[in-house]
Structures are given as C-alpha cells and as structure tokens.
C-alpha positions in Angstrom: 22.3 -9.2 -6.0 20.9 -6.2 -7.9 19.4 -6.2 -11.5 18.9 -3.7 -14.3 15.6 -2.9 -15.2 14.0 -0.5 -18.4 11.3 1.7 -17.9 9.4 3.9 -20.1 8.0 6.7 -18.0 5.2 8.7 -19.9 4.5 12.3 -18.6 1.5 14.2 -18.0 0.3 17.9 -17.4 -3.3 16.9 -16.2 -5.3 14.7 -13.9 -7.9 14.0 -16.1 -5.3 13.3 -19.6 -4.2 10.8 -17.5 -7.2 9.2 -16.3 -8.8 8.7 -20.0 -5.2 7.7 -21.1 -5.1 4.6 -18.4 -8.0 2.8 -19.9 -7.3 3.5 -23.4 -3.3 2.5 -22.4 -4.3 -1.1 -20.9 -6.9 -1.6 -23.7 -3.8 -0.9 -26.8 -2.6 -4.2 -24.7 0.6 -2.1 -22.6 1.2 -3.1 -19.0 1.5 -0.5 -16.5 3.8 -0.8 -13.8 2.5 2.0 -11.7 1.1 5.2 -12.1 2.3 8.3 -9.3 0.7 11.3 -8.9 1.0 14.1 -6.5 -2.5 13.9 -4.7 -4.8 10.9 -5.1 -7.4 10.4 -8.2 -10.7 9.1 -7.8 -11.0 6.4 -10.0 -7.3 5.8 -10.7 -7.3 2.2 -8.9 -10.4 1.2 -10.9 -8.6 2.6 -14.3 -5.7 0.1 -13.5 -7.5 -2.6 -12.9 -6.7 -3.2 -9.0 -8.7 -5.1 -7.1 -10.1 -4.0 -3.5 -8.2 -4.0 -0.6 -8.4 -6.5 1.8 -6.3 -4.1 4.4 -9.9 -3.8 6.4 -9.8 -7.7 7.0 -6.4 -7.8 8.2 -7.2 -4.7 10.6 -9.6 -6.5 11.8 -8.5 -9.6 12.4 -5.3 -7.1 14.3 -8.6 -5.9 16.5 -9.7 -9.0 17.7 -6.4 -10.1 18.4 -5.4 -7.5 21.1 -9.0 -7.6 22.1 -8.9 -11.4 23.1 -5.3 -10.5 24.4 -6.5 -8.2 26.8 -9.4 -10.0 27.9 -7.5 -13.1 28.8 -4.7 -10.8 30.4 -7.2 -9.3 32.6 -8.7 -12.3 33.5 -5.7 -14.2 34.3 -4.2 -11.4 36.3 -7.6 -10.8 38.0 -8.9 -14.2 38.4 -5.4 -15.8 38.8 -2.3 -14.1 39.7 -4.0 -11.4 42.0 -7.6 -12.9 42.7 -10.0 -9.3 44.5 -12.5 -10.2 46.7 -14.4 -7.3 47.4 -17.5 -7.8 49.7 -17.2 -10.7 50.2 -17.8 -11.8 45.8 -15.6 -12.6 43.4 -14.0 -9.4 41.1 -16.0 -9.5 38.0 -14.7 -6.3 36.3 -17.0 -6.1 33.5 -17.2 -2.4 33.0 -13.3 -2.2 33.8 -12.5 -4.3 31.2 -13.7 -2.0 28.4 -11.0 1.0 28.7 -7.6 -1.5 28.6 -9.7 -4.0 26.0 -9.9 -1.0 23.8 -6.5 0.5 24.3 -5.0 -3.2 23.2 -7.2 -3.6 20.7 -6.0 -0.3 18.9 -2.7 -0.7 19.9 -2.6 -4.2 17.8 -4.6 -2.9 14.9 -2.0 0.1 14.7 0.7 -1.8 15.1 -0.2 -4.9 12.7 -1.4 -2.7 9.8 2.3 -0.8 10.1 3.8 -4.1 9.9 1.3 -5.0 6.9 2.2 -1.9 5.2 6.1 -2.4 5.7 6.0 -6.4 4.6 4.0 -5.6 1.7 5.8 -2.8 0.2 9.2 -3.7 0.9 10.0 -0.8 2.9 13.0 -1.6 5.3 15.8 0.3 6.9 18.1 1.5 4.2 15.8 0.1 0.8 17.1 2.8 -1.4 13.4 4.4 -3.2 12.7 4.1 -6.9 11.8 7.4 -8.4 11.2 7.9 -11.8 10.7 11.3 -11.9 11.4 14.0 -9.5 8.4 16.6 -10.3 5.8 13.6 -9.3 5.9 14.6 -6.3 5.4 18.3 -7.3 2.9 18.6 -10.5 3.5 16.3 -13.2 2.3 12.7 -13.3 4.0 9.9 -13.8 3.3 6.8 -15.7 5.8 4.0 -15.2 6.1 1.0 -18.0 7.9 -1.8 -17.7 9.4 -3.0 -20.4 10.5 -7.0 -19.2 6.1 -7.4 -18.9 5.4 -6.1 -22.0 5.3 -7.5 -25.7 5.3 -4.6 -27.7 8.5 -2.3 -28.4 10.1 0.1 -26.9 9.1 2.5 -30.0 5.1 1.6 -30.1 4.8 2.0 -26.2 6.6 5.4 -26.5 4.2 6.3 -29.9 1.1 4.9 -27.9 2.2 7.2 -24.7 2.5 10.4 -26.7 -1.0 10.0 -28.8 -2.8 9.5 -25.6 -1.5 12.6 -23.9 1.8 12.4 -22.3 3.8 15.4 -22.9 7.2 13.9 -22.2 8.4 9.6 -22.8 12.2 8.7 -21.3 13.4 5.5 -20.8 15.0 4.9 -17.0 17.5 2.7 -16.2 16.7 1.3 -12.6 18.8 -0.9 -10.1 16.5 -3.1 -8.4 17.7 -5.7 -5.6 16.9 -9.4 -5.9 16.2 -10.8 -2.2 16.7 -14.3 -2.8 
C-alpha cells in the first residue's frame, strides 16, 4: 500500500545560511522533516532538536554479548566436549581466551549495530530511496518540510523558507510505502 505525501523542500547555497536558518525555522513554529547535506555540520543535530544517540549502548550491550558467547563457548568446548589435561592439571586457558573473546566480541558489535542501523532506517533489499533533490549530494543543501506535521500553509512555509535564506522552495510529491 503506498501513499502520497507533500513536501516543501527549501534550498540552500551555504553551510552556515542554513544553520542560522534551522533555529530561526523551528522557532516561526515549522516542522522539519530532515535536513541533507553533502558533508556533516557541526551543530546541525543540536539545531534540530535531536536528542543523543543511544547507538553506544546498543554497541555495547552487542560487546558483551559475543564476549559472554565466547567465553561460555570456550569453556564448554574446553571443559566439556574436549576436556586438556596437560601435566597432569586441568586446561585453564586464561590468556588463550583473550584473542577469540575479542574476535566475537567485535564480530557481534559489527554485526548488531549493521542490523541496528538497517531496522532503524528502513533500509531493506529493494526499498526504493527518497530524494528530494539530486544536487544534495553534490553542493546544495536540502531542507525537507512536511506538510501532513505542519499547521501553517503551504504559502507561509514557502515565504518563511525564502526570508531565512533558501535560494530555491518546490513542492515534491513523494510515494511512500505503508508496511502495515
């Protein structure tokens, strides 16, 4: 099931136009859907209001995952399946447990925060990409509104856009799949 969606999509030359314009955007009481740019700002996340990531906590929690993982593989295997006795005493790799703990323990970080990224972006096989403007990814950046979040017109977003420095306002028509 797909579904039309408007967007205003305000234009801009500069980095810093931009940046000022955010603040004094969200304050005139418009909603911004997303902002793209061809490098990163500094400051842009705090301009729109995002809050911190908690990425480092699920990378993290990935971490300690693969490190209990290989811990308790190692022991099993070791102490279990294949029991060493060497001299006459028990195998108690301590020191040989540190290059495979940390090898599983990056391996799950890697591999959760891939699967973070994919879940929380929608990214899958065939998701066709929404862009607004083909020169953000060149030199131009792009300010995306959308018009369903936001109270005021159509005409005072595209008014309030142009005082605070874009150089270019068009409205975009985008098809956006429902998953249901």
């Amino acid at each position: 099931m797909e579904t039309n969606k408007r967007y205003l999509v305000g234009v801009f030359d500069d980095e810093d136009v931009l940046l000022k314009s955010v603040k004094k955007i969200r304050n005139s009481g418009v909603k911004i859907h997303e902002v793209y740019t061809p490098f990163p700002i500094h400051g842009l996340d705090e301009a729109l209001g995002y809050k911190r990531s908690r990425l480092p906590i699920a990378a993290f929690l990935f971490g300690i995952t693969g490190t209990t993982c290989a811990v308790a593989m190692i022991s099993l295997m070791l102490g279990y399946d294949w029991p060493m006795i060497i001299g006459g005493k028990p195998f108690v790799p301590i020191p040989d447990l540190v290059p495979v703990s940390f090898e599983l323990t990056v391996l799950f970080a890697a591999l959760g925060m891939v699967a973070t990224f994919l879940i929380t972006n929608n990214l899958w096989p065939g998701k066709k990409p929404i862009l607004f403007d083909s020169r953000s990814t060149d030199n131009k950046f792009i300010m995306a509104v959308d018009l369903s979040k936001n109270k005021l017109a159509s005409d005072e977003i595209t008014s309030i856009l142009r005082n605070f420095g874009a150089t270019e306002v068009n409205t975009k028509l985008v098809e956006e799949e429902v998953v249901v």
